[in-house]
Each structure stands twice: as structure tokens, then as C-alpha cells.
C-alpha positions as CSV (number, residue, x, y, z in Angstrom):
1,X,89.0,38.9,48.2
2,X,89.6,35.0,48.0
3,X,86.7,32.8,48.0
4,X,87.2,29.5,50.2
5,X,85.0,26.9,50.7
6,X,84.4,26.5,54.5
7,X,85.8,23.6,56.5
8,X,84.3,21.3,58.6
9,X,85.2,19.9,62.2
10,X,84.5,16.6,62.6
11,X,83.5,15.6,65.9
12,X,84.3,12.0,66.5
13,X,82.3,9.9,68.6
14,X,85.6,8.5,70.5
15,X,86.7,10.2,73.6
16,X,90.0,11.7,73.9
17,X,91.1,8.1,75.9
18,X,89.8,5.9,72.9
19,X,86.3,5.0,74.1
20,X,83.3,5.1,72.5
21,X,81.3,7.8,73.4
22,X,77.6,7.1,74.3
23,X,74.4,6.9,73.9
24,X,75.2,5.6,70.3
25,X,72.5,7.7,69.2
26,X,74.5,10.7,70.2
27,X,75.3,12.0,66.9
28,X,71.8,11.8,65.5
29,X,70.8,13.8,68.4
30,X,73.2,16.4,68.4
31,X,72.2,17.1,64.9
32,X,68.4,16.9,65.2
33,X,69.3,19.7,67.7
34,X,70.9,21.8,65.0
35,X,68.1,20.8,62.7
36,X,66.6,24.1,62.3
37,X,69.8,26.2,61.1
38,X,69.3,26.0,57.5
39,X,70.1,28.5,54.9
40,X,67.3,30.8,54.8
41,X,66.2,30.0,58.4
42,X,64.0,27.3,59.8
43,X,61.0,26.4,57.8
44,X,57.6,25.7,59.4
45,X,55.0,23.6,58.3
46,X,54.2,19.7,57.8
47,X,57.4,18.0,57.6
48,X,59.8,21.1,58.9
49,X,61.1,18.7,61.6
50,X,62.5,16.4,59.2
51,X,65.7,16.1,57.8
52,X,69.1,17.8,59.2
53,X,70.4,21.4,59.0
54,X,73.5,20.9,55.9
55,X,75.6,23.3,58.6
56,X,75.8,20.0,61.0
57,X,75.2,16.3,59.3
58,X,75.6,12.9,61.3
59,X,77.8,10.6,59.2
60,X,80.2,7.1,60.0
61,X,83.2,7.4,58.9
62,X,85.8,4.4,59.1
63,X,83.2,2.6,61.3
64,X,83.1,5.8,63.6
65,X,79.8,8.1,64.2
66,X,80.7,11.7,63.5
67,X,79.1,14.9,63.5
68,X,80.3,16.9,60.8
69,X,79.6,20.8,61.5
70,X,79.9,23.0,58.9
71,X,82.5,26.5,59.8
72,X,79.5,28.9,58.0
73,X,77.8,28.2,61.1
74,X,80.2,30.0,63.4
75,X,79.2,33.3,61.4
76,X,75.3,32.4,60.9
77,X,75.2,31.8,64.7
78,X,77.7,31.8,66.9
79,X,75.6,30.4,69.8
80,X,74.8,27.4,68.1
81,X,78.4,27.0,67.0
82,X,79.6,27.4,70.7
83,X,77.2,24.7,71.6
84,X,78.3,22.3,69.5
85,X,82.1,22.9,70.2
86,X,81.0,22.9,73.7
87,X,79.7,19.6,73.4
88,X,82.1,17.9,71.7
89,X,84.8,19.9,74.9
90,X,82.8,18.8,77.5
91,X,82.5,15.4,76.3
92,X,86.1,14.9,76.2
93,X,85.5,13.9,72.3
94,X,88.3,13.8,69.6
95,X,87.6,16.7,66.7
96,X,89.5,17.3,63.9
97,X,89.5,20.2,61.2
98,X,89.2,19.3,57.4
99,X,87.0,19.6,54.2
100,X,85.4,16.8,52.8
101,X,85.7,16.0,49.5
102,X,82.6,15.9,47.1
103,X,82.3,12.2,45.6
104,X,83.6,12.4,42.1
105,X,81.4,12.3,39.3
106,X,80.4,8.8,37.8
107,X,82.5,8.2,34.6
């Protein structure tokens, strides 16, 4: 059995025309939706609303807003993984496959 680290779609918030998609809050959004697909399932309590799920993180990249969903959430929960893709299909916004690289470490 080979072990693989995941990949992650990137969900670009440019339409499939070149626009900017909007609101420009969108990606923020999308993943405060997500926010409660963590490992070990949602947690309750002061503060549980805060923060984002690590399966779906909002990020620029190159001056672009992305969502960046995480593959292990296909097999976690497929119904959140459809909404997402969903989304970014009904939207008519670029996605692209890839893994993103860990900064290196300092020295």
C-alpha cells in the first residue's frame, strides 16, 4: 500500500471568461461554511465558530482569492465535497488540481 499525501483543488475566484467572481468575500464564506469539518469532527463550545476546517482554507494566491479544498474531504464527507465542487461548477469558476508545497524550513 503507497502512502500519498492528498491533493488539493484550488478553486479560483476567476470565472471560466476571466472575471472576477463576486462578492469578494466569496472565498471566506465558502470556507466559514466548511468550518466545522475538522479532524475529529466539529467541536462545540466558546470559540468553536472560529477559525476554518484545514480540509477547505481561503488563501490569495498571485493576487487571486482561492479556496483551497483538501481531497481527504471527498472520503470524510462526500456531501460536503460535492457542495464545494458544486459551487465552484455552478459558478462557472476556474479549478485546478495540485499539492501545495510546505514553506521550507528557515536556514
Amino acid at each position: 500500500m503507497s502512502l500519498h499525501k492528498p491533493r488539493q483543488v484550488f478553486i479560483q475566484g476567476v470565472t471560466l471568461e476571466g472575471r472576477t467572481f463576486r462578492p469578494s468575500d466569496w472565498a471566506e464564506r465558502l470556507a466559514g461554511a466548511m468550518s466545522s469539518f475538522r479532524p475529529g469532527g466539529a467541536v462545540g463550545g466558546p470559540g468553536a465558530h472560529i477559525g476554518y476546517s484545514p480540509y477547505c482554507v481561503p488563501r490569495v494566491i498571485n493576487g487571486v482569492k482561492c479556496v483551497i479544498v483538501n481531497e481527504a474531504l471527498k472520503d470524510i464527507e462526500p456531501m460536503a465535497w460535492d457542495f464545494v465542487m458544486n459551487f465552484a461548477r455552478d459558478n462557472g469558476l476556474q479549478v485546478a488540481e495540485a499539492c501545495l508545497l510546505e514553506d521550507p524550513p528557515p536556514g
